[in-house]
BAZA-62640 format. One record per residue (C-alpha): residue in one letter; x, y, z; residue number from 1. Coordinates in steps of 0.001 Angstrom, whole numbers. Layout:
REM BAZA-62640
A; X; Y; Z; NUM
...
This chain:
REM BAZA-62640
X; 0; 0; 0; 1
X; 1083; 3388; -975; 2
X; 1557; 5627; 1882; 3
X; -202; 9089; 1421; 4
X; 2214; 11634; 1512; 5
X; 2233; 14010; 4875; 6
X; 929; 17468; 4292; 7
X; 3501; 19795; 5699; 8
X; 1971; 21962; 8592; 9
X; 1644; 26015; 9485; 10
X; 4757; 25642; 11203; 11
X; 7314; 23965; 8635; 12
X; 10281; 25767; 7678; 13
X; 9735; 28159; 4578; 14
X; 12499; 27575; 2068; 15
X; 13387; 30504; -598; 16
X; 12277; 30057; -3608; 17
X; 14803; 27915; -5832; 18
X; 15447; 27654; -9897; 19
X; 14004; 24913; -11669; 20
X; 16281; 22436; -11442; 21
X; 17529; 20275; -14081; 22
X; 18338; 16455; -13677; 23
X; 21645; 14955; -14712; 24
X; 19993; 14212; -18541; 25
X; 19137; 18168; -18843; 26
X; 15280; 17563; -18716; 27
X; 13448; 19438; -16316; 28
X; 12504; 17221; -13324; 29
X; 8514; 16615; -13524; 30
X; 8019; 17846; -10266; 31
X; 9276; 21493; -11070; 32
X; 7118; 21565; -14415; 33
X; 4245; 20990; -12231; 34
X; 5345; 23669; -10185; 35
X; 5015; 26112; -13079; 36
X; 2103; 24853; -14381; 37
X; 362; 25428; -11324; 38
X; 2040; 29128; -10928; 39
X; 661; 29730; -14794; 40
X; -2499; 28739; -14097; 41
X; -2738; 31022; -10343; 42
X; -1239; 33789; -13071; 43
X; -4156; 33271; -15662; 44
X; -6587; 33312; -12428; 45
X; -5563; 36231; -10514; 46
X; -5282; 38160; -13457; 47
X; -9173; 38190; -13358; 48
X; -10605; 37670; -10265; 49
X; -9464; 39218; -6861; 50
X; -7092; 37086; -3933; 51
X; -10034; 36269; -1870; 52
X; -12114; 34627; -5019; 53
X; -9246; 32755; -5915; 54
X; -9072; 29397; -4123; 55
X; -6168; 26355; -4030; 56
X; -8845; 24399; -5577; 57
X; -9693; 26700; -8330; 58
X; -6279; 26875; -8599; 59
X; -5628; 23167; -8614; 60
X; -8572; 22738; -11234; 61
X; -6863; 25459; -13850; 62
X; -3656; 23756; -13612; 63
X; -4997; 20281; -14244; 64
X; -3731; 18388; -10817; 65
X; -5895; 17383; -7619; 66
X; -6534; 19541; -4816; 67
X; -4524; 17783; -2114; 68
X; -1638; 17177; -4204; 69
X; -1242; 20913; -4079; 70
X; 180; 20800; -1135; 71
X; 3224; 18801; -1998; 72
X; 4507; 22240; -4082; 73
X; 2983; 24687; -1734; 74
X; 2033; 24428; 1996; 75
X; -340; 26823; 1662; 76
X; -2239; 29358; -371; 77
X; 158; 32284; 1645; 78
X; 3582; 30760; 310; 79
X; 2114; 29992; -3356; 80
X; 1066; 33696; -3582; 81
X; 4331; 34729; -2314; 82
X; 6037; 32923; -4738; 83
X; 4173; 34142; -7952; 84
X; 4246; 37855; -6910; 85
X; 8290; 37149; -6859; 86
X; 7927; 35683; -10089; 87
X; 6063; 38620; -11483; 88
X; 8262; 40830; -10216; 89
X; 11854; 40179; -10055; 90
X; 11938; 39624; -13838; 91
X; 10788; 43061; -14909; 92
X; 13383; 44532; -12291; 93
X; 15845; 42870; -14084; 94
X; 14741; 44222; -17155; 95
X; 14161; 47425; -15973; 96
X; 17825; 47493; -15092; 97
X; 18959; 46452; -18320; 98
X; 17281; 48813; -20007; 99
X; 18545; 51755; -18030; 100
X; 22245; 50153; -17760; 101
X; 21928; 49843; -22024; 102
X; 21639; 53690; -22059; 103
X; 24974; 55710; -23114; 104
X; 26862; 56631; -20054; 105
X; 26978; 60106; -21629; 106
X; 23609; 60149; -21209; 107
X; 21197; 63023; -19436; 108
X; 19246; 61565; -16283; 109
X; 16056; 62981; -19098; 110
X; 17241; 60405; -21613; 111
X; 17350; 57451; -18810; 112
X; 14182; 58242; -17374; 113
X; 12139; 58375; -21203; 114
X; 14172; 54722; -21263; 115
X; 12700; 53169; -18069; 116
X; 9171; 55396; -18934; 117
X; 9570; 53158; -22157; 118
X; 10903; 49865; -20873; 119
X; 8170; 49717; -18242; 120
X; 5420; 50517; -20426; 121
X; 6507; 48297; -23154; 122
X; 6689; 45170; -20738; 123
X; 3494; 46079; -18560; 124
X; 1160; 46231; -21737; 125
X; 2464; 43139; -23567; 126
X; 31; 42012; -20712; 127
X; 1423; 39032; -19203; 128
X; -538; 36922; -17178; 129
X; 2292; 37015; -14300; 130
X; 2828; 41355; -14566; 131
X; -663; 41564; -15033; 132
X; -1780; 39266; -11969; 133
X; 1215; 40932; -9881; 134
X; 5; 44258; -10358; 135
X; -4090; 43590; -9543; 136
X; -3267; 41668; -6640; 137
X; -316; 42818; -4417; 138
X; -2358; 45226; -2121; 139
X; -5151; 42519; -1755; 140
X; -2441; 39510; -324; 141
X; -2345; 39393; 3586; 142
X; 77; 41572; 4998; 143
X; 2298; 38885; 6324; 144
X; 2739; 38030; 2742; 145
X; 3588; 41340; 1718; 146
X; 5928; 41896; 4391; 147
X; 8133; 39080; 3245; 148
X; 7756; 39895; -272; 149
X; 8817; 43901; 552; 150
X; 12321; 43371; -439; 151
X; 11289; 43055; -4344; 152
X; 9240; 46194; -4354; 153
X; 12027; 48182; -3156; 154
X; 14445; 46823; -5467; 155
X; 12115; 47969; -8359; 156
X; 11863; 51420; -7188; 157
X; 15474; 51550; -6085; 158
X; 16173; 51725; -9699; 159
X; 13333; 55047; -9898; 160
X; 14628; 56274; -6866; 161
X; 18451; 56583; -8320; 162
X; 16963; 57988; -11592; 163
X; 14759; 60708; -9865; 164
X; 17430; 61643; -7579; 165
X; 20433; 62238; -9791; 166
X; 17853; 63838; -12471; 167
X; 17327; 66737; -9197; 168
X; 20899; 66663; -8348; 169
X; 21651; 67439; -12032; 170
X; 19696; 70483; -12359; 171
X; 17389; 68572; -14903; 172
X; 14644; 68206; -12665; 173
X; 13171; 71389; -10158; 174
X; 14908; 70977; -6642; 175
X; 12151; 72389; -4897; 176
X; 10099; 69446; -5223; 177
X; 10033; 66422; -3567; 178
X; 11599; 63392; -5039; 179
X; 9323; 60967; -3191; 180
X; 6549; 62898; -4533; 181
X; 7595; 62886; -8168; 182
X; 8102; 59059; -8079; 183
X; 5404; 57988; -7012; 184
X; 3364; 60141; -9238; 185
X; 4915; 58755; -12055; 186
X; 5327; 55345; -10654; 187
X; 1582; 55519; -10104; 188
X; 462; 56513; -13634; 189
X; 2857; 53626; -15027; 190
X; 1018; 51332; -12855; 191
X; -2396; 51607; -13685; 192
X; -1962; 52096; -17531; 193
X; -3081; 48320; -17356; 194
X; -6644; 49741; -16278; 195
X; -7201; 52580; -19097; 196
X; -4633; 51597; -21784; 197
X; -6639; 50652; -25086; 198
X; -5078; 47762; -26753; 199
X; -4258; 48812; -29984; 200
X; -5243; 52949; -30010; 201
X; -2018; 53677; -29630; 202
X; 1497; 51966; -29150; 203
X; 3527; 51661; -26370; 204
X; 6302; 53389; -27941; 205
X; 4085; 56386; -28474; 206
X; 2689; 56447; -25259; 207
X; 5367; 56322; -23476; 208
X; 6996; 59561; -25408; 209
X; 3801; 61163; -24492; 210
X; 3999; 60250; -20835; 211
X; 7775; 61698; -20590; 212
X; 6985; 64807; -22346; 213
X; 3844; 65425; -19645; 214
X; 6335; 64425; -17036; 215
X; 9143; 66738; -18054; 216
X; 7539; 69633; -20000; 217
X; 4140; 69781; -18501; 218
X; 644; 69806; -20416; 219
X; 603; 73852; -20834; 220
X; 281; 74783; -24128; 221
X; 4120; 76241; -25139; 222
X; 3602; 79747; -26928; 223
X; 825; 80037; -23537; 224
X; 3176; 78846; -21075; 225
X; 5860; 81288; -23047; 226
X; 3413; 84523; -23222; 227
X; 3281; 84039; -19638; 228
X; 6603; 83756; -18566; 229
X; 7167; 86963; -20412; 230
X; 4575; 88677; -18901; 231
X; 5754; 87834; -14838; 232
X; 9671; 88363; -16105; 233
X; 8179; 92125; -17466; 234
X; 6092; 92363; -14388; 235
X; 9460; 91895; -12278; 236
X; 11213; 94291; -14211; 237
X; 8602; 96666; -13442; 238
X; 8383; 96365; -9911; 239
X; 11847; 96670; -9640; 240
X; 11746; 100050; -11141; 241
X; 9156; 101425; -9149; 242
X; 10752; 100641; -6365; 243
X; 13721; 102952; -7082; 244
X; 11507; 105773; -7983; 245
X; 10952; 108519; -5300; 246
X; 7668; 109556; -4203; 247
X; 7598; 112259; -6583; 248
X; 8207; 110212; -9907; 249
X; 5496; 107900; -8564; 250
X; 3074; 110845; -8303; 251
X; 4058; 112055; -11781; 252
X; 3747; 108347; -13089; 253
X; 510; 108014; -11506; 254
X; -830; 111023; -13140; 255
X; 107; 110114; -16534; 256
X; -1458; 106639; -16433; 257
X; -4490; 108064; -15466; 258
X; -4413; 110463; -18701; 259
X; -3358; 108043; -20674; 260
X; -6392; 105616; -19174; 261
X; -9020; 108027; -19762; 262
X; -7633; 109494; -23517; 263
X; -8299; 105830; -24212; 264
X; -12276; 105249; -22978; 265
């Protein structure tokens, strides 16, 4: 008689998650394809329905295996999640680093950012299940899971964080603002392109110059934005003027406005 294999308990030791092995022929051990397949099919799931209506047994039916053999890759729902919000993760950080490490080194902190603006757009709307998934269901996990998974988070905006920060220290971006502030405004609109971004409308590629031109030049018209920067730097000029005059001048300037006011009613 087979003997049923023991389920491990709350307590057992969590292990980091490990490569797939390979065994000594170079096929990839059944065991670890199993893995996967059951890590696809929580990707597929969570990519439409929320953590809570996601169950191991839904889970366990999408992937094509029984419900209490999902226990002998997982010991729970907790470390399964865990590991497929690593797996959704840690690969665009890597990519998001290679794509601002592939930039020139003569490069302007302007030219790196419009790279990563690019490089995360272009990965985020190819739409895979595992970025997709990640993104609609990291705030919904329990936060014991999210504490453990923090460390991948911060790597990804480690790499925004040195980008925003040597873009102020350059004189590229304003240094009266907040770099916390600007990051996670423009982290934030990166993120939930999935939610308004209309497959097929318009590219990645174009969206994301569109996005770094808001982010750097603003959404004020240009000969507008210019009228009125010549109107406060004449303004300025003005005042500065007036405030050399003496009290006499200022009467006599006063006077001839007025004149000049009502010769023109």
């Amino acid at each position: 008689m087979k003997q049923r294999k023991k389920q491990p308990g709350a307590n057992a030791r969590r292990e980091k998650p490990k490569p797939v092995a390979k065994a000594p022929s170079g096929k990839i051990p059944k065991s670890a394809l199993t893995r996967k397949r059951i890590l696809d099919a929580a990707a597929r799931l969570f990519c439409d329905r929320a953590y809570g209506e996601v169950r191991m047994s839904d889970i366990a039916a999408a992937a094509g295996t029984q419900s209490g053999a999902m226990y002998y890759y997982f010991e729970s729902k907790d470390a399964l999640v865990e590991e497929f919000l690593r797996a959704g993760l840690q690969p665009m950080t890597e990519y998001l680093r290679g794509v601002v490490d592939s930039v020139p080194q003569d490069a302007s902190f302007r030219q790196r950012i419009e790279a990563a603006i690019r490089g995360h757009l272009v990965r985020v709307l190819e739409r895979d299940d595992y970025t997709v998934g990640f993104m609609k269901i990291l705030d919904q996990a329990p936060a014991a899971v999210r504490e453990r998974f923090a460390g991948y988070p911060r790597a990804y905006a480690r790499v925004w964080r040195e980008l925003i920060d040597g873009a102020i220290e350059a004189g590229e971006l304003r240094k009266d603002l907040d770099a916390s502030v600007v990051r996670n405004a423009l982290l934030g609109s990166l993120v939930w392109s999935l939610e308004w971004y209309q497959q097929g409308k318009l590219p990645p590629e174009d969206l994301a110059r569109q996005v770094a031109s808001m982010f750097f030049e603003g959404m004020e018209r240009r000969n507008r934005a210019a009228s009125r920067s010549a109107r406060d730097s004449a303004r300025e000029a003005l005042m500065a003027t007036l405030a050399k005059c003496d009290e006499a001048t200022l009467q006599a300037l006063n006077g001839a406005l007025r004149k000049l006011l009502q010769s023109s009613s």
